[in-house]
C-alpha positions as a Markdown table, in Angstrom:
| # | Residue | x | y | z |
|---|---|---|---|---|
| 1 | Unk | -9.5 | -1.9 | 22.6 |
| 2 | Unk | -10.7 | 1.5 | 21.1 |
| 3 | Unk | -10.3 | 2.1 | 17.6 |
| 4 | Unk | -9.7 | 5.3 | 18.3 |
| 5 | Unk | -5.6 | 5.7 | 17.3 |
| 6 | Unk | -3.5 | 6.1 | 20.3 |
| 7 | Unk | -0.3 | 6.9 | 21.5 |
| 8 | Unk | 1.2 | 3.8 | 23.6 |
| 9 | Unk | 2.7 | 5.2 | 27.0 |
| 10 | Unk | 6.5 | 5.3 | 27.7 |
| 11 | Unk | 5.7 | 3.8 | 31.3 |
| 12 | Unk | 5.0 | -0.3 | 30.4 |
| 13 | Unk | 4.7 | -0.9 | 34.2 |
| 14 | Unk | 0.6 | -1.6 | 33.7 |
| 15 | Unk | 1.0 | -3.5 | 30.2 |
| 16 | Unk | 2.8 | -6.8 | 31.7 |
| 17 | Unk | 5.8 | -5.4 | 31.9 |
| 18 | Unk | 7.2 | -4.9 | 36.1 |
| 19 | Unk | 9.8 | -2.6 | 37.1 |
| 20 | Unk | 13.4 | -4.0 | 36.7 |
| 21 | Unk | 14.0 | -3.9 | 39.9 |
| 22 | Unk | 11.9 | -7.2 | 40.6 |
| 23 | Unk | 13.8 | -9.1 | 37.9 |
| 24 | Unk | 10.5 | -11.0 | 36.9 |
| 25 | Unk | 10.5 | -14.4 | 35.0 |
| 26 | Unk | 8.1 | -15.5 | 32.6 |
| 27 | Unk | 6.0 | -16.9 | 35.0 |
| 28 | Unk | 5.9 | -14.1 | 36.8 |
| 29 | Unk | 4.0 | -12.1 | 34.0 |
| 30 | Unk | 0.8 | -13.5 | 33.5 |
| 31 | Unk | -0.1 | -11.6 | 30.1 |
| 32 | Unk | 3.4 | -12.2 | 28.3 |
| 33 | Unk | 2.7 | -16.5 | 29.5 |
| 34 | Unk | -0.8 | -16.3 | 28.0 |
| 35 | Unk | 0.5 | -14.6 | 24.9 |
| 36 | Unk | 3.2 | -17.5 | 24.2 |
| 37 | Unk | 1.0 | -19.9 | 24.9 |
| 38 | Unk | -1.8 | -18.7 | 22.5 |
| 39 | Unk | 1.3 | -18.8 | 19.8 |
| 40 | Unk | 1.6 | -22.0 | 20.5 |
| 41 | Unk | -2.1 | -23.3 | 19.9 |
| 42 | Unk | -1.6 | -21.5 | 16.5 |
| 43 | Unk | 1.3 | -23.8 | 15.9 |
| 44 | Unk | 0.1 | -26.8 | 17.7 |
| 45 | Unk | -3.8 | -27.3 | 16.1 |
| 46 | Unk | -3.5 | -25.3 | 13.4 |
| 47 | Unk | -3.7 | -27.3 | 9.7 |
| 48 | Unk | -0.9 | -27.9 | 7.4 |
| 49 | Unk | -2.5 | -27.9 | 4.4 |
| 50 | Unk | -1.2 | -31.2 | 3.7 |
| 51 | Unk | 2.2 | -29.9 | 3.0 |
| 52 | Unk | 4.9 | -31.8 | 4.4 |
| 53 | Unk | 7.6 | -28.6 | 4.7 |
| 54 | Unk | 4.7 | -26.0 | 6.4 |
| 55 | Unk | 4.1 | -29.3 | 9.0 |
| 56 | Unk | 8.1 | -29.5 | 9.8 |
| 57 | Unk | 8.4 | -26.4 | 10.7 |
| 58 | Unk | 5.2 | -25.3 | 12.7 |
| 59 | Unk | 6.6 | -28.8 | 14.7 |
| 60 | Unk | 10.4 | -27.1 | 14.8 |
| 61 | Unk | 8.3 | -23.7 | 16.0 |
| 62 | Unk | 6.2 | -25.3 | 18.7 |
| 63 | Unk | 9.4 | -27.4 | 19.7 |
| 64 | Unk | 11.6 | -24.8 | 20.7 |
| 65 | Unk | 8.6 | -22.5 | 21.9 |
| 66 | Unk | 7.7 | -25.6 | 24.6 |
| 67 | Unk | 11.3 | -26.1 | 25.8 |
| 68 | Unk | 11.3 | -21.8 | 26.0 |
| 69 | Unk | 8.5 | -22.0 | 28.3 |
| 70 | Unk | 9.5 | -24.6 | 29.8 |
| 71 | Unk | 13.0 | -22.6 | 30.9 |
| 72 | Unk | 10.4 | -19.9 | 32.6 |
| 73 | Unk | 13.2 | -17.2 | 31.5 |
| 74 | Unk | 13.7 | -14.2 | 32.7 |
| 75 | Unk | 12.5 | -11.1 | 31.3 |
| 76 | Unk | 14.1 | -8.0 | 30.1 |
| 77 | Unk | 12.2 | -5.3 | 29.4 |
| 78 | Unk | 13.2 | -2.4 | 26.9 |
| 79 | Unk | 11.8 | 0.9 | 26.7 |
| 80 | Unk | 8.7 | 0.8 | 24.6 |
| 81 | Unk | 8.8 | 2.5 | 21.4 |
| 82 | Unk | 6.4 | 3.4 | 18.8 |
| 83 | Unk | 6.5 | 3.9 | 15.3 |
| 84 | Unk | 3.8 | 5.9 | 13.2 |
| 85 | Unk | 2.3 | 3.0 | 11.8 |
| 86 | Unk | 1.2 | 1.8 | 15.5 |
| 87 | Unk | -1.3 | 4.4 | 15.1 |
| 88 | Unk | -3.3 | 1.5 | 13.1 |
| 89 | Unk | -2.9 | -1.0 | 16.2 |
| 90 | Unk | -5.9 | -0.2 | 17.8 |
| 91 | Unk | -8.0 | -0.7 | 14.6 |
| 92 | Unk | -6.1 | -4.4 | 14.2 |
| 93 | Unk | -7.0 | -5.9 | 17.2 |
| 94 | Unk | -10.1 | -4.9 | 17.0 |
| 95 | Unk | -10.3 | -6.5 | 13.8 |
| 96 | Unk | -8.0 | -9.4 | 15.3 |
| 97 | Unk | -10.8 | -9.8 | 18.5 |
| 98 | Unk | -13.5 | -10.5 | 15.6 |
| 99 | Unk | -11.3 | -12.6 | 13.3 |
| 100 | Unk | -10.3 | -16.6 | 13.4 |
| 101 | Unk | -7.0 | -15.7 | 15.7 |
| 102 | Unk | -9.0 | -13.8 | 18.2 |
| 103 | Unk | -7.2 | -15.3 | 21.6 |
| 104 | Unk | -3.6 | -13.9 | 19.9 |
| 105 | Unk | -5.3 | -10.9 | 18.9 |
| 106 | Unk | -6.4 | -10.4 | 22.5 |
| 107 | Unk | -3.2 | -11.4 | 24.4 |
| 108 | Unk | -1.6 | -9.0 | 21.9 |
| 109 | Unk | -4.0 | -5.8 | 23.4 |
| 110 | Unk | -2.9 | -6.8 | 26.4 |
| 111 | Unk | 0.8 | -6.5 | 26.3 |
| 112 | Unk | 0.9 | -3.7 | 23.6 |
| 113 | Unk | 1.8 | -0.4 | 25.6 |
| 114 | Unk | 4.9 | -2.6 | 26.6 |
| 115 | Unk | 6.0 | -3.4 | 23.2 |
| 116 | Unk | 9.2 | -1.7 | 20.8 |
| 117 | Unk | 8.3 | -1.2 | 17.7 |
| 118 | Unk | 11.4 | -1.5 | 15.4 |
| 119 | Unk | 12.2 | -1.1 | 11.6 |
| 120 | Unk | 15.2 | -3.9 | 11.3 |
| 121 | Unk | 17.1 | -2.0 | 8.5 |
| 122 | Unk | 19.5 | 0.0 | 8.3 |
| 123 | Unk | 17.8 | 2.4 | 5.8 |
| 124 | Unk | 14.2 | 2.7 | 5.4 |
| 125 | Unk | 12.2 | 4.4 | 2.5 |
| 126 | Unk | 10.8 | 7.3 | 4.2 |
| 127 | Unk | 7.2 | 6.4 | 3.0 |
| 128 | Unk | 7.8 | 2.7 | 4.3 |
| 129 | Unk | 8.8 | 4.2 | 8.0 |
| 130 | Unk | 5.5 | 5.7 | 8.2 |
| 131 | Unk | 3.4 | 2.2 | 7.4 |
| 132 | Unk | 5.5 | -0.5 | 8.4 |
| 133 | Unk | 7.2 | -1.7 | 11.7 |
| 134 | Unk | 7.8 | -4.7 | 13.6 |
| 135 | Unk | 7.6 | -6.2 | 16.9 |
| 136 | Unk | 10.4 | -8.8 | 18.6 |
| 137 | Unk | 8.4 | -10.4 | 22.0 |
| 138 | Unk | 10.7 | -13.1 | 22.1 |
| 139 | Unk | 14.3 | -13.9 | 20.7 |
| 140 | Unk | 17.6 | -12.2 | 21.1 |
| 141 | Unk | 16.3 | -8.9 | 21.5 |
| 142 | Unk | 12.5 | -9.7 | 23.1 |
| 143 | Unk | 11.5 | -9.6 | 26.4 |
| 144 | Unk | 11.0 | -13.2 | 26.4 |
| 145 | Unk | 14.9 | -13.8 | 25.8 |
| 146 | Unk | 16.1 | -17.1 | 23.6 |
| 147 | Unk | 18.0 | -17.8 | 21.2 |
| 148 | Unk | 16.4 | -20.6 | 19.8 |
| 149 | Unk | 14.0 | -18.9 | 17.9 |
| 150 | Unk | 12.2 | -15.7 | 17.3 |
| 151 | Unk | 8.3 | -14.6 | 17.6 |
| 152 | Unk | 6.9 | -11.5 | 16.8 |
| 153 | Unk | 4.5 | -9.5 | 15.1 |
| 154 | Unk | 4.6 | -7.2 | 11.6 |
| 155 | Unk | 1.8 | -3.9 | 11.5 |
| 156 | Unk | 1.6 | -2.9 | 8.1 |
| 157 | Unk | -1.0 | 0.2 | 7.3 |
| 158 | Unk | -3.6 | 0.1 | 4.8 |
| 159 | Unk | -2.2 | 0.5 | 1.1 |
| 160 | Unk | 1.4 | -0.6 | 1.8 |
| 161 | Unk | 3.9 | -2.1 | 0.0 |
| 162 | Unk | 6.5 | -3.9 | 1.8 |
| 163 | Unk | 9.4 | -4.5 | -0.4 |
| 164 | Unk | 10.9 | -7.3 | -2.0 |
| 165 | Unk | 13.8 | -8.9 | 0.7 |
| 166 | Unk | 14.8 | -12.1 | 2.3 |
| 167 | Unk | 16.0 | -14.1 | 5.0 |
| 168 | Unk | 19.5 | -15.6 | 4.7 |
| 169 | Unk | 19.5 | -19.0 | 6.4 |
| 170 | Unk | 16.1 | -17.9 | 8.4 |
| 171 | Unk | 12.8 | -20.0 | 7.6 |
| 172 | Unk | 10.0 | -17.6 | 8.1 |
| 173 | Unk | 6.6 | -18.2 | 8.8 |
| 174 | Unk | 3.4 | -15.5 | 8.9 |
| 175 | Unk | 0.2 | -15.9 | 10.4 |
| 176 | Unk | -2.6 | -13.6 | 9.6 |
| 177 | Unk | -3.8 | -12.2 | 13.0 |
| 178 | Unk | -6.4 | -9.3 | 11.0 |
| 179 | Unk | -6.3 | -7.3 | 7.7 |
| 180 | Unk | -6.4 | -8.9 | 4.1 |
| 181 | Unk | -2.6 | -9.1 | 2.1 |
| 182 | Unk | -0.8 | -10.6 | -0.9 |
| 183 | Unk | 2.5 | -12.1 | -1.0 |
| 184 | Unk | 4.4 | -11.9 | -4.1 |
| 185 | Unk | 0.9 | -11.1 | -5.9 |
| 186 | Unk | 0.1 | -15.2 | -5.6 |
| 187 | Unk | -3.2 | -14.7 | -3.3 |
| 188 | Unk | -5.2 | -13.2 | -1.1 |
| 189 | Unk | -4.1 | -14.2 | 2.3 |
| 190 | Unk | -7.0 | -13.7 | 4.9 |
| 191 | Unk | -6.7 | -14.1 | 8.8 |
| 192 | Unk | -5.9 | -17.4 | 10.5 |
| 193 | Unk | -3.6 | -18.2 | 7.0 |
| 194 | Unk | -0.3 | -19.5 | 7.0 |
| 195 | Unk | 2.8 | -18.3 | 4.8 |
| 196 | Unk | 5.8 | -20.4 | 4.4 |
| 197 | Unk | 8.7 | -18.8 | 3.0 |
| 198 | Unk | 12.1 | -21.1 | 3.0 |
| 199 | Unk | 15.7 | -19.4 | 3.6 |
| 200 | Unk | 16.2 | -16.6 | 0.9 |
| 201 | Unk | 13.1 | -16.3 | -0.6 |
| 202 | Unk | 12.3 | -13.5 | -2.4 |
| 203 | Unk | 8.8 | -11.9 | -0.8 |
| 204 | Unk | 7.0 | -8.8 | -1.7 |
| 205 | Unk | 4.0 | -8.1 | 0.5 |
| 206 | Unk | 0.6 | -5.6 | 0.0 |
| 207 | Unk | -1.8 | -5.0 | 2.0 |
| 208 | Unk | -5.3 | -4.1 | 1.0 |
| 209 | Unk | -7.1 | -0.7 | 0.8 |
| 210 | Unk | -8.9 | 0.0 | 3.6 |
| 211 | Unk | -7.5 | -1.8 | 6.5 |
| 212 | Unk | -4.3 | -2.7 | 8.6 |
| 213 | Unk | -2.6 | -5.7 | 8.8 |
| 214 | Unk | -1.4 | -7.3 | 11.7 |
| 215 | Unk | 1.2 | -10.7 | 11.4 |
| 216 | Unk | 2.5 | -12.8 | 13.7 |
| 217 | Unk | 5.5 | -14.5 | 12.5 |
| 218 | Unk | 8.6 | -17.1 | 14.0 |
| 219 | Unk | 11.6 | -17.0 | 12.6 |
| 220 | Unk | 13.9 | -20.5 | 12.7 |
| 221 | Unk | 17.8 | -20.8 | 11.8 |
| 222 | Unk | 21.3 | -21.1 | 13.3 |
| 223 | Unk | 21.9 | -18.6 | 16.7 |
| 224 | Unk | 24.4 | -16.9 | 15.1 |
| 225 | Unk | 21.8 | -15.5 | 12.2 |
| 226 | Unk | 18.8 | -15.1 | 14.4 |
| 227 | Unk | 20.9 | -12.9 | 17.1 |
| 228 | Unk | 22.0 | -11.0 | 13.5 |
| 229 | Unk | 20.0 | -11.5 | 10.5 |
| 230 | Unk | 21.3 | -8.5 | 8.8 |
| 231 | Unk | 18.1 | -7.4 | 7.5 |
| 232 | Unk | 18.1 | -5.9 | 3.7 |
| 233 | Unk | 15.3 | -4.8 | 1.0 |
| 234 | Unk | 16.3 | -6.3 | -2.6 |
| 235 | Unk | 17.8 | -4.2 | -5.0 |
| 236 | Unk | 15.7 | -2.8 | -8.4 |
| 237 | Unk | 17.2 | -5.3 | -10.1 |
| 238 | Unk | 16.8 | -8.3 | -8.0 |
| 239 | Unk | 13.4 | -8.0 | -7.3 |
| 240 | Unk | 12.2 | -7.5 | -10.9 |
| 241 | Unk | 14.3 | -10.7 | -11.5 |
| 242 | Unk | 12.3 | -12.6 | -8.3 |
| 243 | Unk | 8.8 | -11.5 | -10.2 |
| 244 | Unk | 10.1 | -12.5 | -13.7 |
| 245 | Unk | 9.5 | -9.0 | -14.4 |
């Protein structure tokens, strides 16, 4: 893709995405199959580390992503939306096509007119709506619809903060797809990394000066909590306490 910023169409028809009408399945969508299945390479050959918790869970994520493909669900398309961060999109995958996940990167360009671009909270900071949003492509509210699990994808702009928050009963997982970031000010994370962060952990995320970064993440816990995970930034207080400020 250019790296030119773009505007992604309202009409998804050429980006994967069929008209209703045709009530496609997953099958039936080439690009959207070939996107969950390059997820699941990352979660199926990717290393560990050595850590016993990161290998449970990229085993609980590729389980419940085999038995969703497996289902061939159907799809159901919402109208793509995006944000002003998804201005930086183009630039990502270019930077994803050259970087360690370059087949996700690439299935990603494919799909992307089709995507919606969300926020997840109630109240954003208006300087966080302009360099952060997210993606669903499957779970509750993708158009790969389960309820097992979620898999998505975070943009963040160059320069960005993303405040501290957490995920009540959710484990979370990020892969780097392109752009350098730091989590809680503990490392530099570069692509093809992999960030664990258990059920209610406190995570504050920059990204680096000069470009974008793109994440793909899965999200684990109870149905009930996936199809709501009542999404909230920290408070002050909190998060100085979670960085022994």
């Amino acid at each position: 893709m250019s790296s030119t910023p773009q505007t992604l169409p309202a009409d998804a028809t050429e980006a994967g995405a069929p008209p209703a009408s045709t009530a496609p399945r997953l099958f039936d969508t080439p690009d959207w199959l070939y996107l969950l299945r390059d997820f699941d390479a990352l979660y199926r050959h990717g290393s560990a580390g050595g850590s016993r918790l990161i290998r449970a869970h990229r085993k609980r994520v590729r389980d419940a992503l085999s038995q969703l493909i497996d289902a061939n669900p159907a799809m159901e398309f919402r109208q793509p939306a995006p944000k002003p961060v998804t201005a930086h999109l183009p630039r990502a995958l270019d930077l994803g096509a050259r970087g360690a996940v370059d087949a996700l990167a690439r299935s990603l360009g494919r799909v992307a007119p089709a995507l919606t671009w969300e926020y997840g909270y109630d109240k954003v900071p208006r300087a966080l709506a302009q360099k952060y949003a997210y993606c669903e492509v499957a779970g509750p509210r993708g158009p790969v619809r389960t309820e097992r699990l979620v898999l998505g994808f975070v943009l963040l702009a160059p320069r960005t903060t993303y405040p501290q928050h957490s995920h009540a009963e959710i484990e979370e997982s990020y892969i780097s797809i392109a752009g350098a970031w730091s989590e809680n000010d503990t490392a530099v994370h570069a692509p093809g990394s992999l960030i664990l962060n258990r059920p209610a952990h406190e995570h504050r995320i920059t990204t680096a000066d000069l470009d974008p970064c793109l994440l793909a993440y899965a999200w684990i816990g109870p149905e009930a909590r996936l199809n709501a995970p009542g999404m909230k930034l920290s408070t002050s207080r909190r998060s100085r306490m979670a960085q022994g400020i």
